[in-house]
PAVEXBA-116647 format. One record per atom (N, C-alpha, C): y, z, x; atom name. Coordinates in nm, 3 decimals, padded with zeros to 5 digits. Layout:
REM PAVEXBA-116647
<yy=Y; zz=Z; xx=X; a=CA>
...
END
This chain:
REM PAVEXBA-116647
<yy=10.967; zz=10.103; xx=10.851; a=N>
<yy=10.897; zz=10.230; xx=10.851; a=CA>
<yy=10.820; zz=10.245; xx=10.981; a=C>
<yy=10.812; zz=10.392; xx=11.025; a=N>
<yy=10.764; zz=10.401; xx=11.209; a=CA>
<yy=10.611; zz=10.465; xx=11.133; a=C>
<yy=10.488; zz=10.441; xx=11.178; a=N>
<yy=10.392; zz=10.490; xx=11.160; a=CA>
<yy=10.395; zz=10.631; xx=11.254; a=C>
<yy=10.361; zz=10.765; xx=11.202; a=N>
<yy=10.373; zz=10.858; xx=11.287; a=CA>
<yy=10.290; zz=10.884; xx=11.382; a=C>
<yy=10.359; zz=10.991; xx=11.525; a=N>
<yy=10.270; zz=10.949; xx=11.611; a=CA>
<yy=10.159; zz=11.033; xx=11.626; a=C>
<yy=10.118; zz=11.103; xx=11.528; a=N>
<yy=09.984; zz=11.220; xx=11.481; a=CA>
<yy=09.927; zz=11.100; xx=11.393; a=C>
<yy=09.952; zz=10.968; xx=11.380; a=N>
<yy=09.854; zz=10.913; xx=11.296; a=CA>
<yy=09.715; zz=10.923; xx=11.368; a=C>
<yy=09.609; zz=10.882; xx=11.312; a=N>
<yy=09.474; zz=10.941; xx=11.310; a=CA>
<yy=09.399; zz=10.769; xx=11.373; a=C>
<yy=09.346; zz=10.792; xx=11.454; a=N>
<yy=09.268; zz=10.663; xx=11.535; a=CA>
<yy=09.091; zz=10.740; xx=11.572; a=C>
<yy=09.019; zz=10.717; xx=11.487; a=N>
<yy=08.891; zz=10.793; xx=11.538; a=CA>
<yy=08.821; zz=10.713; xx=11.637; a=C>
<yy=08.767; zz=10.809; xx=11.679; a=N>
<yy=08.707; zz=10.729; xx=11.838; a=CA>
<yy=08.617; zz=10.636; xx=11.805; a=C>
<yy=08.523; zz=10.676; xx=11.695; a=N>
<yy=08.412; zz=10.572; xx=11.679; a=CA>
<yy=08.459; zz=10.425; xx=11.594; a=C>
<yy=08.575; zz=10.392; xx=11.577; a=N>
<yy=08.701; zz=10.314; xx=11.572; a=CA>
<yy=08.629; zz=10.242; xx=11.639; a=C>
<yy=08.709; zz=10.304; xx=11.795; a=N>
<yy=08.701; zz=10.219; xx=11.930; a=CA>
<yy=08.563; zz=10.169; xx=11.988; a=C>
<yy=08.465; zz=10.307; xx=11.985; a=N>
<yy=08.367; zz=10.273; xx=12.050; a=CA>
<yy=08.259; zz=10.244; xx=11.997; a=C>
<yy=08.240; zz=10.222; xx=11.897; a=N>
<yy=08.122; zz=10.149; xx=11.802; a=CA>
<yy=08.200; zz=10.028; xx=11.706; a=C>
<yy=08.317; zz=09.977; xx=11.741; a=N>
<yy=08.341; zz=09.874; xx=11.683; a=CA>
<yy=08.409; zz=09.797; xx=11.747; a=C>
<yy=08.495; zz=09.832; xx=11.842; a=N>
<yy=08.646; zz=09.731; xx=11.886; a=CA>
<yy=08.589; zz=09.695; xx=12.013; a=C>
<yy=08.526; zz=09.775; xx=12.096; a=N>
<yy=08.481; zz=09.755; xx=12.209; a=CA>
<yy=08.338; zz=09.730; xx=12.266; a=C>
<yy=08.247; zz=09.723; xx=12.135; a=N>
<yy=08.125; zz=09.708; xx=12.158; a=CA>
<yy=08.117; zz=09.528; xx=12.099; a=C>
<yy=08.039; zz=09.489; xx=12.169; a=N>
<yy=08.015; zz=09.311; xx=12.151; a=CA>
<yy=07.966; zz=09.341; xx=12.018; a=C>
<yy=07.991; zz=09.237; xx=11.913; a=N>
<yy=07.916; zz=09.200; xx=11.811; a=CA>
<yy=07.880; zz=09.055; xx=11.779; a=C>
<yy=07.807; zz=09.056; xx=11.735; a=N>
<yy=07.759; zz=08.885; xx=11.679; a=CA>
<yy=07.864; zz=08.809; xx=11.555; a=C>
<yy=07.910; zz=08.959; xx=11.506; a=N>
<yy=08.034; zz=08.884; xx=11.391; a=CA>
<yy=08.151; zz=08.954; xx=11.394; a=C>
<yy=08.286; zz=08.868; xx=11.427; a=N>
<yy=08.412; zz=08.910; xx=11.413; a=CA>
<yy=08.420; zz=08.988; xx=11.540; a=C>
<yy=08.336; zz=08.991; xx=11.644; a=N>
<yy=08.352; zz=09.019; xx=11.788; a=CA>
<yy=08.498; zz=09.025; xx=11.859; a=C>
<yy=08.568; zz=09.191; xx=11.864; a=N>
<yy=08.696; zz=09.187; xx=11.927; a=CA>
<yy=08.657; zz=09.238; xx=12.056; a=C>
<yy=08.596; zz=09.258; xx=12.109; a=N>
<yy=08.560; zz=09.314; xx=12.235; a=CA>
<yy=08.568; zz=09.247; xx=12.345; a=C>
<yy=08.580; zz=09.078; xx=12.340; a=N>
<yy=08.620; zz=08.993; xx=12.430; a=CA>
<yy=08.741; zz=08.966; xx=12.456; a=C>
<yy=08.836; zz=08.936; xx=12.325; a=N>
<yy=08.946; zz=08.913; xx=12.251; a=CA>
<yy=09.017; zz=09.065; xx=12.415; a=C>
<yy=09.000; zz=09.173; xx=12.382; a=N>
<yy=09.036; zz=09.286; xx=12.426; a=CA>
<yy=09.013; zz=09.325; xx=12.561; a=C>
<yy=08.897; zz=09.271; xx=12.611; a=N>
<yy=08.868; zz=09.237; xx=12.748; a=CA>
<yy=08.906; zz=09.144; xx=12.840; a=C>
<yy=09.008; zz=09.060; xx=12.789; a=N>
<yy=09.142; zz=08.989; xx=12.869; a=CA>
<yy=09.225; zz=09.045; xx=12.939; a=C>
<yy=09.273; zz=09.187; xx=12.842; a=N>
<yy=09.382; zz=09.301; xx=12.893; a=CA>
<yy=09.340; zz=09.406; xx=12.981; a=C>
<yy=09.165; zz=09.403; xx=13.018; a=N>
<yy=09.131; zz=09.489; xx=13.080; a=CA>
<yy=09.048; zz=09.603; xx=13.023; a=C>
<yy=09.083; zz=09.625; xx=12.858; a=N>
<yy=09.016; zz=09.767; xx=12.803; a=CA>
<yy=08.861; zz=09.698; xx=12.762; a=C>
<yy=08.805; zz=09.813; xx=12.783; a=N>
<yy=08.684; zz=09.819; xx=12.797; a=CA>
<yy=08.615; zz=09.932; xx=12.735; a=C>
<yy=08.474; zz=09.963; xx=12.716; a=N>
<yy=08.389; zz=10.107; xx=12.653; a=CA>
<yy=08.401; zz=10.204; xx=12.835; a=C>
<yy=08.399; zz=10.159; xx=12.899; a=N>
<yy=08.426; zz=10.259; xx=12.999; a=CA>
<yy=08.586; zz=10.329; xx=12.968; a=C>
<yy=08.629; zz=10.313; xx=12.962; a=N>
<yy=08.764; zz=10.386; xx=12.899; a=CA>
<yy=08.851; zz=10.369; xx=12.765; a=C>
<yy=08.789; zz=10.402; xx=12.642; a=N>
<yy=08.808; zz=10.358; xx=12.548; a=CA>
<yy=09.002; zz=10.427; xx=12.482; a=C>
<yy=09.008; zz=10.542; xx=12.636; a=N>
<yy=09.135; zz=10.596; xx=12.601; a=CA>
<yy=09.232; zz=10.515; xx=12.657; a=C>
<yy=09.172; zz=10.425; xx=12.736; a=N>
<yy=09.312; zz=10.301; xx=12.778; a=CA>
<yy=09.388; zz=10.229; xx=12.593; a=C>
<yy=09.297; zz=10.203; xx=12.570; a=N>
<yy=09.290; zz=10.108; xx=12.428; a=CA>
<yy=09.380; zz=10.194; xx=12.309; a=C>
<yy=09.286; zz=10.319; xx=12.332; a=N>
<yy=09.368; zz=10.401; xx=12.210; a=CA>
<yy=09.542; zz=10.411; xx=12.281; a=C>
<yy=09.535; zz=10.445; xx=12.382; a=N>
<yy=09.689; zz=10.465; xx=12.435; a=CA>
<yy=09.825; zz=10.359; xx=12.413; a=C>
<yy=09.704; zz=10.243; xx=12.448; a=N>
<yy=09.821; zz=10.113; xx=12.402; a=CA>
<yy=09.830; zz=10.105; xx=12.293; a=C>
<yy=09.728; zz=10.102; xx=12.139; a=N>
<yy=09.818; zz=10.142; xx=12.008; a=CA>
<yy=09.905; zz=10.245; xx=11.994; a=C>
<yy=09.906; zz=10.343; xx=12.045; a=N>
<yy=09.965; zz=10.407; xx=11.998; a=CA>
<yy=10.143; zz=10.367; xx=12.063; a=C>
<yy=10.116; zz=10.327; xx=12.174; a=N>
<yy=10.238; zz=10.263; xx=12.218; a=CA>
<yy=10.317; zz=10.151; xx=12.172; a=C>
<yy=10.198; zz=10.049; xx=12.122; a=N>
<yy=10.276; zz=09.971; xx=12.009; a=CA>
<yy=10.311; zz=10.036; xx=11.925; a=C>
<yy=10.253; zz=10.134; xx=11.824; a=N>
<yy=10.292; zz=10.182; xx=11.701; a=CA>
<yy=10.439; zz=10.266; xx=11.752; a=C>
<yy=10.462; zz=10.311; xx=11.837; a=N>
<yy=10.598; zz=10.395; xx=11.863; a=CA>
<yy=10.722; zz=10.285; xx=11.905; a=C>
<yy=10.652; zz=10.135; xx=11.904; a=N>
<yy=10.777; zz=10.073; xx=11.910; a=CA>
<yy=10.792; zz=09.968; xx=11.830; a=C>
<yy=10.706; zz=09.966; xx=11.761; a=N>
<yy=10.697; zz=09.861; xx=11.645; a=CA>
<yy=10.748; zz=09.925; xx=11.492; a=C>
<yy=10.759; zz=09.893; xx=11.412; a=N>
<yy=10.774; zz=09.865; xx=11.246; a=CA>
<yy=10.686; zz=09.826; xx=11.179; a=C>
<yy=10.653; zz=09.885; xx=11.061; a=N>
<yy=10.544; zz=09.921; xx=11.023; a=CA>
<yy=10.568; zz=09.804; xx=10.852; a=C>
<yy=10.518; zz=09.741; xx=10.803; a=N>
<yy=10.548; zz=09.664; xx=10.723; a=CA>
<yy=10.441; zz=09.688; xx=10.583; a=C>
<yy=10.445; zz=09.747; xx=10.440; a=N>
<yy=10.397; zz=09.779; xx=10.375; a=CA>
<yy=10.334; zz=09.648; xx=10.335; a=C>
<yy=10.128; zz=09.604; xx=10.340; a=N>
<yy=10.058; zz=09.486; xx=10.327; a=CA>
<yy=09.993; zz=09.555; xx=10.194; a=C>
<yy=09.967; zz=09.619; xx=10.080; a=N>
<yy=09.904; zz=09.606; xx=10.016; a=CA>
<yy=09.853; zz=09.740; xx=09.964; a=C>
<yy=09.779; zz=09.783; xx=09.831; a=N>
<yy=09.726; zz=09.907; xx=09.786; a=CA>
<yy=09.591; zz=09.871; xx=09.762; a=C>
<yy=09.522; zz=10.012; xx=09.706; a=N>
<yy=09.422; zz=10.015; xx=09.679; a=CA>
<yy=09.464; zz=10.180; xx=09.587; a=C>
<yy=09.266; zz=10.164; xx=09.591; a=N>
<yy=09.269; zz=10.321; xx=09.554; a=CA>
<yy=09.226; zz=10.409; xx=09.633; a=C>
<yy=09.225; zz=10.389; xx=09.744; a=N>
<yy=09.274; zz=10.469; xx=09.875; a=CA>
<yy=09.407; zz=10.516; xx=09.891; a=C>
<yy=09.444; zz=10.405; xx=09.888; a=N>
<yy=09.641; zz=10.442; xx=09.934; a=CA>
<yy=09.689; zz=10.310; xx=09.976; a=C>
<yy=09.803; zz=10.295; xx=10.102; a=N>
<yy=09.864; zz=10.239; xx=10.085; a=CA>
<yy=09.798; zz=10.126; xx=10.249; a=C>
<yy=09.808; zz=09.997; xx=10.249; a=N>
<yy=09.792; zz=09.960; xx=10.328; a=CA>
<yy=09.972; zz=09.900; xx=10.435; a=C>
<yy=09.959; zz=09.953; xx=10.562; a=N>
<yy=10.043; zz=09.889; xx=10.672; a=CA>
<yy=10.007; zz=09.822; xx=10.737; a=C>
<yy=10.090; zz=09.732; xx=10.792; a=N>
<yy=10.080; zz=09.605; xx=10.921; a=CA>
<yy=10.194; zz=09.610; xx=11.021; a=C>
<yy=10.107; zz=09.630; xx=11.110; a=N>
<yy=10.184; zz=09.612; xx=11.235; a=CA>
<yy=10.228; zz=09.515; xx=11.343; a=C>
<yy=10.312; zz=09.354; xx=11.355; a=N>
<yy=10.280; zz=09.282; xx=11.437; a=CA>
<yy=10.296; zz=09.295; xx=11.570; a=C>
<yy=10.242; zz=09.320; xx=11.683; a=N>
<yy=10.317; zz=09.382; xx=11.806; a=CA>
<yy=10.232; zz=09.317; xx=11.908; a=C>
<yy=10.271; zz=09.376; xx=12.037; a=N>
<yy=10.228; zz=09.348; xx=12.168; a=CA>
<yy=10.137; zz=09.470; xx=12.229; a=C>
<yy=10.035; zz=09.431; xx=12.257; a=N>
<yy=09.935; zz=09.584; xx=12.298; a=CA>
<yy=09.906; zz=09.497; xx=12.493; a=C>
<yy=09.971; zz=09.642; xx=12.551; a=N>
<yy=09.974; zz=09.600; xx=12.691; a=CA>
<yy=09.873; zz=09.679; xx=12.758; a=C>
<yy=09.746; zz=09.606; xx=12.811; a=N>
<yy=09.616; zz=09.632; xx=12.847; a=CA>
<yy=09.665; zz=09.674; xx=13.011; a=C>
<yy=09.533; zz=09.756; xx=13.069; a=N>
<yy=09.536; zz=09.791; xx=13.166; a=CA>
<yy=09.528; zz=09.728; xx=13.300; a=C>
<yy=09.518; zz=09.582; xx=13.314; a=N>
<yy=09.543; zz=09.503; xx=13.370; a=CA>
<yy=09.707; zz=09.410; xx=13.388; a=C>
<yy=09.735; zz=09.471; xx=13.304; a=N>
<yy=09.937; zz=09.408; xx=13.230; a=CA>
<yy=09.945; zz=09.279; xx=13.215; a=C>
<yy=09.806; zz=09.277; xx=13.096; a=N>
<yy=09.839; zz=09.163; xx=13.033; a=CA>
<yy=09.837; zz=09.200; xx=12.918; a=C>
<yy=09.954; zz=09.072; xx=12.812; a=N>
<yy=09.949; zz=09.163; xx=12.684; a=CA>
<yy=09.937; zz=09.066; xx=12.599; a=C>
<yy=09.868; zz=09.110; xx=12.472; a=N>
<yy=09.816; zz=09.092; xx=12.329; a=CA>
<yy=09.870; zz=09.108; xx=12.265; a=C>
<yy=09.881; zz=08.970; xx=12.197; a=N>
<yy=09.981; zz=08.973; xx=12.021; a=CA>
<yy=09.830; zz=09.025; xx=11.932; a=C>
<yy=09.874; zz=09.153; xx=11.876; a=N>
<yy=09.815; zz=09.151; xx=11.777; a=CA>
<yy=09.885; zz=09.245; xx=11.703; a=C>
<yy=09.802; zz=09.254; xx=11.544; a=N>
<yy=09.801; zz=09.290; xx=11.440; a=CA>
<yy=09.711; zz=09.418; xx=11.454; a=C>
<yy=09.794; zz=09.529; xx=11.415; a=N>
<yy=09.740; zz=09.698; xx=11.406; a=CA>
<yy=09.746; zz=09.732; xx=11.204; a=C>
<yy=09.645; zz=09.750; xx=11.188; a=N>
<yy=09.641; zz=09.791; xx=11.011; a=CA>
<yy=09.619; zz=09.913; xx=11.001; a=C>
<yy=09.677; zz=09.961; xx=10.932; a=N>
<yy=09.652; zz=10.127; xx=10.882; a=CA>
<yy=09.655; zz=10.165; xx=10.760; a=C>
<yy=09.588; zz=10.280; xx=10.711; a=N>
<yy=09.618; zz=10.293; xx=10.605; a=CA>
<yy=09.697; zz=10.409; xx=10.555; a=C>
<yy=09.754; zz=10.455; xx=10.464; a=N>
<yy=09.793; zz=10.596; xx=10.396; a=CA>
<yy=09.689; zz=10.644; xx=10.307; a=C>
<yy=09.660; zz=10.704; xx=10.330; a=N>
<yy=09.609; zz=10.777; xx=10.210; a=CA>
<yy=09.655; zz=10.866; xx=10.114; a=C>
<yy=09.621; zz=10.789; xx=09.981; a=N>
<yy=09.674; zz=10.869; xx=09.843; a=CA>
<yy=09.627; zz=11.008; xx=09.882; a=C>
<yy=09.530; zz=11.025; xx=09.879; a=N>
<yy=09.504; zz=11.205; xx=09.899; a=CA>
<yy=09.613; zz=11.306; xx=09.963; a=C>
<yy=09.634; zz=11.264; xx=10.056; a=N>
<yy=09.680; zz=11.367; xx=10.149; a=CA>
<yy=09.799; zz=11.292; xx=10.234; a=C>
<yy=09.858; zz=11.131; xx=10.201; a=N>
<yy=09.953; zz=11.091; xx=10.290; a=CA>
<yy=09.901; zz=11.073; xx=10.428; a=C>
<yy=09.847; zz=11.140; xx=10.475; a=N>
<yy=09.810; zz=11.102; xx=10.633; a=CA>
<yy=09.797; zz=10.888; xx=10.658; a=C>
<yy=09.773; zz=10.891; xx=10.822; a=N>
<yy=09.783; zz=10.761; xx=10.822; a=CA>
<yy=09.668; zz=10.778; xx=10.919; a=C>
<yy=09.594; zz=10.651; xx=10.854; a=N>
<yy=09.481; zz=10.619; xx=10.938; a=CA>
<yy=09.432; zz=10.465; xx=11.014; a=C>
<yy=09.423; zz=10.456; xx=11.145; a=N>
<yy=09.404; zz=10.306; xx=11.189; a=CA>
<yy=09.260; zz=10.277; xx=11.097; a=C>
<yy=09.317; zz=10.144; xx=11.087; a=N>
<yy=09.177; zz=10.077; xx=11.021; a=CA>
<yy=09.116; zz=09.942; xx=11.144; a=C>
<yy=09.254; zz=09.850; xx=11.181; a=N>
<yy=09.165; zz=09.761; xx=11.285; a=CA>
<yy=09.278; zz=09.744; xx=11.334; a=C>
<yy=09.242; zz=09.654; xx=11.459; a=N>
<yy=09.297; zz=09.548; xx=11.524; a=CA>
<yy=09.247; zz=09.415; xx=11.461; a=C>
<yy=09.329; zz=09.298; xx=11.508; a=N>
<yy=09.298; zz=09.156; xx=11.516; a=CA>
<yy=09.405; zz=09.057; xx=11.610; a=C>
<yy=09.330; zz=08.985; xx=11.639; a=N>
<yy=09.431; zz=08.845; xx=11.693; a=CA>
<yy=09.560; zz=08.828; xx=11.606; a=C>
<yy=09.681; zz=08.856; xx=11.645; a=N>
<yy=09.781; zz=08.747; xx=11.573; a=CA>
<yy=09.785; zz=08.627; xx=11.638; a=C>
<yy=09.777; zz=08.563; xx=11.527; a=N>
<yy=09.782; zz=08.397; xx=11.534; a=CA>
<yy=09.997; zz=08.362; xx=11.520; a=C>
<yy=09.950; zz=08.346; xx=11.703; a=N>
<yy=10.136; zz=08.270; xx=11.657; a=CA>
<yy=10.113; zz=08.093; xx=11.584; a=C>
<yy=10.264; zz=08.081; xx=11.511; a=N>
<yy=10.253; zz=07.940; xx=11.548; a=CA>
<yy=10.327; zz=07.916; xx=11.649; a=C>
<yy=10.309; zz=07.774; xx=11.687; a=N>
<yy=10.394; zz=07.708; xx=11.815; a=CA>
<yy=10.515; zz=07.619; xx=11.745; a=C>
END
């Protein structure tokens, strides 16, 4: 399944969570390898969405929200270095739409 490419990524996503330092579960370093940063938080959004247009979308789970997706892919930062990670989204029962929920590290094995 292709996540569509009107899925929904809200900014305060990016810029009050993915890219701002935190004391817990801190991705903002993780993400600052590839170059993206809060000075351009549209670099970041651009590369999901670029994974999501070439990746496969893998159904992880429900709720009573809707439906949860997983994405395993490569997100290529503005420096061209690139990140295995994991993109989650959700569906929502209401209305079907799809909404990013996070990023994270994929953990390969070796």
């Amino acid at each position: 399944m292709q996540i569509p490419p009107d899925a929904i990524i809200p900014s305060e996503k990016l810029t009050r969570y993915l890219l701002v330092s935190r004391l817990w579960d801190d991705k903002s370093r993780f993400l600052a390898q590839a170059g993206f940063s809060l000075a351009d938080p549209a670099n970041l959004e651009n590369a999901i969405r670029q994974t999501v247009s070439q990746s496969e979308a893998f159904e992880d789970g429900t709720n009573d929200y809707g439906t949860f997706f997983r994405i395993d892919g490569d997100l290529v930062g503005p420096n061209g270095r690139t990140l295995q990670v994991v993109l989650v989204w959700l569906q929502w029962k209401l209305d079907g739409t799809f909404h990013f929920v996070t990023l994270k590290p994929r953990k390969v094995k070796p």
